[in-house]
C-alpha positions in Angstrom: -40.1 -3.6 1.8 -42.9 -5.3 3.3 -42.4 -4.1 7.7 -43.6 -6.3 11.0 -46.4 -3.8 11.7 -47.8 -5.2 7.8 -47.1 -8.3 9.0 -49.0 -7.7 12.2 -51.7 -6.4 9.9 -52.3 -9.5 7.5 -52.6 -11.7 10.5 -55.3 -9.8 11.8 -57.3 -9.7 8.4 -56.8 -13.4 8.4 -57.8 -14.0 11.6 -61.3 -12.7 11.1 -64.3 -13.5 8.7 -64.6 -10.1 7.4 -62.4 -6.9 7.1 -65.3 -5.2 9.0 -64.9 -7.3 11.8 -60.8 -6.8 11.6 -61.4 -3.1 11.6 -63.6 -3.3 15.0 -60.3 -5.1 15.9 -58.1 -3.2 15.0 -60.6 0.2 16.2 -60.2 1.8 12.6 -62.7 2.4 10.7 -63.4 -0.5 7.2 -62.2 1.6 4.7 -59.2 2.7 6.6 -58.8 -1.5 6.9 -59.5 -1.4 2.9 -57.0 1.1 1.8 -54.0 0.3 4.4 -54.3 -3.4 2.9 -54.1 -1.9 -0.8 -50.9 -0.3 -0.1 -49.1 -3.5 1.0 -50.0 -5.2 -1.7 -49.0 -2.3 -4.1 -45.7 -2.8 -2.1 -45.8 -6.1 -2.8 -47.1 -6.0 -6.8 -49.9 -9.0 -5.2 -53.2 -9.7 -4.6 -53.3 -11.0 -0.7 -57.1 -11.4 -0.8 -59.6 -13.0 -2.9 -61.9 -10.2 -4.7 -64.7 -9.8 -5.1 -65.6 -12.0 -2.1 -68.1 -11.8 0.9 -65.7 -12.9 2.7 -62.1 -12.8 3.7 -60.4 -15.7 1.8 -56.8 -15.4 1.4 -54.7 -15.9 -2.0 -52.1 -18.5 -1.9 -49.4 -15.8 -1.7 -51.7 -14.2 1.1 -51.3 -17.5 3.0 -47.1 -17.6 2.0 -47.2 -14.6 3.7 -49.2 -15.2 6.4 -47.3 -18.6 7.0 -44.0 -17.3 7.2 -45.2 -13.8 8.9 -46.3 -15.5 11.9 -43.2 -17.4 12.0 -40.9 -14.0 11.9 -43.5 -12.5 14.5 -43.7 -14.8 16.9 -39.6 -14.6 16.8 -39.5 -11.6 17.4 -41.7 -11.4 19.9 -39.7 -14.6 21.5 -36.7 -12.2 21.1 -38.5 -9.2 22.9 -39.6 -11.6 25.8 -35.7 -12.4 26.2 -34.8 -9.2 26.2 -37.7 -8.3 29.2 -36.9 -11.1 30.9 -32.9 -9.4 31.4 -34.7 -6.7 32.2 -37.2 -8.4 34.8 -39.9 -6.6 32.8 -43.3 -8.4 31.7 -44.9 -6.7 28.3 -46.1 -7.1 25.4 -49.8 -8.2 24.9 -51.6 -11.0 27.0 -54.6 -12.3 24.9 -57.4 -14.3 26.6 -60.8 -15.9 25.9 -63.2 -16.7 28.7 -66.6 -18.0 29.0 -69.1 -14.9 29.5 -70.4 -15.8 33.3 -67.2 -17.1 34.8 -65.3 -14.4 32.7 -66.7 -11.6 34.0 -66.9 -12.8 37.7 -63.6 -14.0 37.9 -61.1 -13.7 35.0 -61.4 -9.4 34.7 -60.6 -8.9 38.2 -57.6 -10.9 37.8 -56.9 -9.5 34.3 -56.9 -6.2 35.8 -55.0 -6.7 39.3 -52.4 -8.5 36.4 -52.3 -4.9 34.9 -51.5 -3.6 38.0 -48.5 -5.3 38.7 -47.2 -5.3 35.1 -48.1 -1.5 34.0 -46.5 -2.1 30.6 -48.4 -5.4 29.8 -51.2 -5.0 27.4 -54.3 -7.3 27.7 -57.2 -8.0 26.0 -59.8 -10.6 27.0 -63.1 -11.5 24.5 -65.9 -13.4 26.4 -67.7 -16.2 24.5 -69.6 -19.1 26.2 -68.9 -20.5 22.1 -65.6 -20.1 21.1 -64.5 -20.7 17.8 -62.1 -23.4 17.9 -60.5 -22.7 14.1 -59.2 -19.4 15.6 -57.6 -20.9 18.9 -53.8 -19.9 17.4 -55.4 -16.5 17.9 -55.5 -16.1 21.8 -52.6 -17.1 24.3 -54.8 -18.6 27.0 -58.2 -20.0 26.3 -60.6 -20.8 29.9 -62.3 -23.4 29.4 -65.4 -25.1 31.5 -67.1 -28.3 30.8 -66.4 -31.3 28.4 -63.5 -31.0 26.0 -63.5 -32.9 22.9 -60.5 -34.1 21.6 -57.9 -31.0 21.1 -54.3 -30.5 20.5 -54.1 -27.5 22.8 -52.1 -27.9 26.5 -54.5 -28.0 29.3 -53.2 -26.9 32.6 -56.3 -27.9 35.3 -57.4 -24.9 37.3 -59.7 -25.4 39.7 -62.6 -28.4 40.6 -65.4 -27.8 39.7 -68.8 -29.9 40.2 -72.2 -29.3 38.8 -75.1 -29.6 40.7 -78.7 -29.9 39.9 -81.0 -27.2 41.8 -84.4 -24.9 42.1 -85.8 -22.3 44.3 -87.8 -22.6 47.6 -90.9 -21.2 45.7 -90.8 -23.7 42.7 -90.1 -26.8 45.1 -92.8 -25.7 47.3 -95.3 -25.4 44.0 -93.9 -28.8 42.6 -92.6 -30.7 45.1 -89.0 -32.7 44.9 -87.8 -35.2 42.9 -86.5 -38.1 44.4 -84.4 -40.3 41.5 -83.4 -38.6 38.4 -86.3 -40.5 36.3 -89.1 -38.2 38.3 -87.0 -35.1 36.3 -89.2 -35.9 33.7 -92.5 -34.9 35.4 -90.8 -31.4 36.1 -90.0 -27.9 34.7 -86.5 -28.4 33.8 -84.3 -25.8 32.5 -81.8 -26.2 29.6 -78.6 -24.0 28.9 -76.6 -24.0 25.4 -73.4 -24.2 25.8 -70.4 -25.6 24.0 -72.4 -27.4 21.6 -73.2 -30.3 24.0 -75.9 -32.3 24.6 -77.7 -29.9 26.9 -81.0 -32.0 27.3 -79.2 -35.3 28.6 -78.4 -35.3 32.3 -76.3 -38.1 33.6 -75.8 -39.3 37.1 -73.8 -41.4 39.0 -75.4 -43.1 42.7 -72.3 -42.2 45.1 -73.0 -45.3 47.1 -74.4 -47.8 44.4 -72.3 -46.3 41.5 -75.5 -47.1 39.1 -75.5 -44.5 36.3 -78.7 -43.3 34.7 -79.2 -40.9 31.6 -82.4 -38.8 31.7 -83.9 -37.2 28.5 -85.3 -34.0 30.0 -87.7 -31.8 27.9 -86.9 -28.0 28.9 -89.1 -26.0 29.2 -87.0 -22.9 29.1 -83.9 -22.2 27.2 -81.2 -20.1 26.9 -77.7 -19.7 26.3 -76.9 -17.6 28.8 -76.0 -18.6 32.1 -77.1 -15.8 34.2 -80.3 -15.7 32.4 -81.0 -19.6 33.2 -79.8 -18.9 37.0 -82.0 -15.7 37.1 -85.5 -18.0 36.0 -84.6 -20.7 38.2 -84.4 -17.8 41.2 -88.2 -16.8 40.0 -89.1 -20.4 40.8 -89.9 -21.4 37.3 -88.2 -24.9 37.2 -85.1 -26.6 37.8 -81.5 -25.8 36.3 -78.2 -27.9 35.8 -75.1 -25.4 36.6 -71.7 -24.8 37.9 -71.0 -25.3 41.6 -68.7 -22.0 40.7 -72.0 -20.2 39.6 -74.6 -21.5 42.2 -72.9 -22.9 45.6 -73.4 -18.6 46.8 -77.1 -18.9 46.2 -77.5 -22.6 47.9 -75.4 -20.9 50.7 -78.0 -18.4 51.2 -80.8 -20.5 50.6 -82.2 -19.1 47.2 -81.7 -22.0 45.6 -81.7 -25.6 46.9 -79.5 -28.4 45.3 -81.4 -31.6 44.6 -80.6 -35.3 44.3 -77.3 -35.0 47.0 -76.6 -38.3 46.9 -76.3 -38.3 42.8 -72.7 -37.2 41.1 -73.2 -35.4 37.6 -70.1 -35.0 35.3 -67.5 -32.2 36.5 -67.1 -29.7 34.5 -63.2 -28.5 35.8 -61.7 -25.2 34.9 -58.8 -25.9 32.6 -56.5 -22.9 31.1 -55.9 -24.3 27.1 -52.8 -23.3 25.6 -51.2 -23.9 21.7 -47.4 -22.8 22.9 -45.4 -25.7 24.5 -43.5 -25.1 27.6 -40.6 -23.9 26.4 -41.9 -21.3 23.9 -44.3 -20.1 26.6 -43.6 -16.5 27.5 -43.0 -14.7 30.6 -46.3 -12.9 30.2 -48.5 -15.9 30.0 -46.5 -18.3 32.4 -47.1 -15.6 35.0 -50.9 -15.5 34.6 -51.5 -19.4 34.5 -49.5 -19.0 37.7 -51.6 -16.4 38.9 -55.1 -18.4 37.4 -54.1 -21.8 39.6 -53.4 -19.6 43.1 -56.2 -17.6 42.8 -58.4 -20.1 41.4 -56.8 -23.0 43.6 -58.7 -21.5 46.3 -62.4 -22.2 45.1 -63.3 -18.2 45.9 -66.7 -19.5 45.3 -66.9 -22.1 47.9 -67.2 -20.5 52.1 -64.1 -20.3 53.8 -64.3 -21.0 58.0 -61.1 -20.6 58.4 
């Protein structure tokens, strides 16, 4: 008889491209992978993946399985939750996916003090500034920054967050500043790749006049790392788009210098996404977003006077 831990098993093959990458998962070595999914389906007298293929592609009784295996697990798991929540007990496993930057500066720490205060929770948190949005189902809370295309996921707003246009003392001393958006053009201008938008358009908004104006830029540099964009527009090589949340420290202190004031771009808010409705949400994850929006809610990134 086929057991949840199987079942647990499957959904992880099926939740990844190849069985290598479900055995760096899973921390097991591929032909371990290989030769625990040969024994289920000797147990089960079935095929459960395509061979020979490249790639994992499930057989339609793989994906009867699959599709009714995630249905059991996640009732069970519903079940456990009850039975923690009688017990005032958060467990179980918390699964996140962050963008890389704002992931590491912010989501860890409050992964880990999390840990702290549930000792028998178990969390695991993959960074990616491109998420793969086919695999969503797979992580509990997705952090999102920046546009969001249409999606069926819950959003839960975390925190403002504005994006500012900016360069270094060095490269505006070299250059000189530009006064309207449309002299961007005639300067170093530094593109980051992210989210598969449209990194080279830059839109503003006049705060008094509301007029709005698209410039074309032509970067100069690229990259599709934050830090690494912030880190060349520090050297004074030209000027960068980015997250108040990334650059207000370095305006603070004067490294960099934010440009156009009196233009709005886009925000780009920090949102938590979520696949479970309210009611299905566990204790687990409710008690993080709650965590996310107080912690968050405060704008750590911004000076506090007070």
């Amino acid at each position: 008889m086929i057991s949840t831990e199987d079942l647990r098993f499957i959904s992880v093959i099926a939740s990844h491209r190849t069985l290598a990458d479900a055995a760096r998962t899973l921390n097991i070595t591929p032909p371990s992978v290989t030769l625990r999914l040969q024994h289920i389906e000797k147990k089960l007298s079935m095929s459960l993946i395509q061979r020979p293929s490249r790639v994992v592609s499930l057989t339609e009784e793989g994906q009867l399985l699959l599709n009714k295996g995630l249905s059991i697990l996640q009732s069970l798991d519903e079940l456990q939750e009850l039975i923690d929540q009688r017990k005032s007990v958060v467990s179980g496993k918390l699964k996140v996916l962050a963008p890389l930057g704002f992931g590491n500066d912010y989501i860890a720490p409050l992964l880990g003090q999390y840990k702290l205060t549930h000792p028998q929770l178990d969390i695991e948190l993959e960074l990616s500034d491109n998420p793969n949005w086919s695999n969503h189902h797979k992580w509990d809370i997705i952090i999102y920054i920046g546009a969001l295309n249409d999606s069926s996921l819950k959003m839960i707003t975390l925190a403002s967050n504005q994006r500012f246009i900016c360069a270094s003392p060095s490269y505006l001393e070299r250059m000189g500043h530009p006064q309207t958006p449309q002299q961007l053009t005639q300067h170093q201008c530094i593109a980051l790749r992210e989210n598969n938008e449209d990194v080279t358009l830059w839109q503003f908004s006049h705060s008094d006049t509301n007029s709005h104006h698209e410039i074309r830029i032509d970067p100069s540099l690229a990259s599709n790392e934050g830090r690494v964009i912030k880190d060349w527009a520090l050297a004074g090589l030209g000027i960068i788009m980015r997250s108040e949340w990334d650059v207000q420290p370095q305006i603070d202190s004067g490294e960099l210098v934010r440009l156009l004031p009196e233009y709005t771009l886009p925000n780009a808010n920090i949102v938590a996404l979520l696949s479970s409705p309210t009611k299905a949400r566990s204790a687990r994850i409710s008690g993080f977003i709650d965590l996310l929006k107080q912690q968050l809610g405060k704008t750590p990134w911004l000076k506090r006077h007070n």
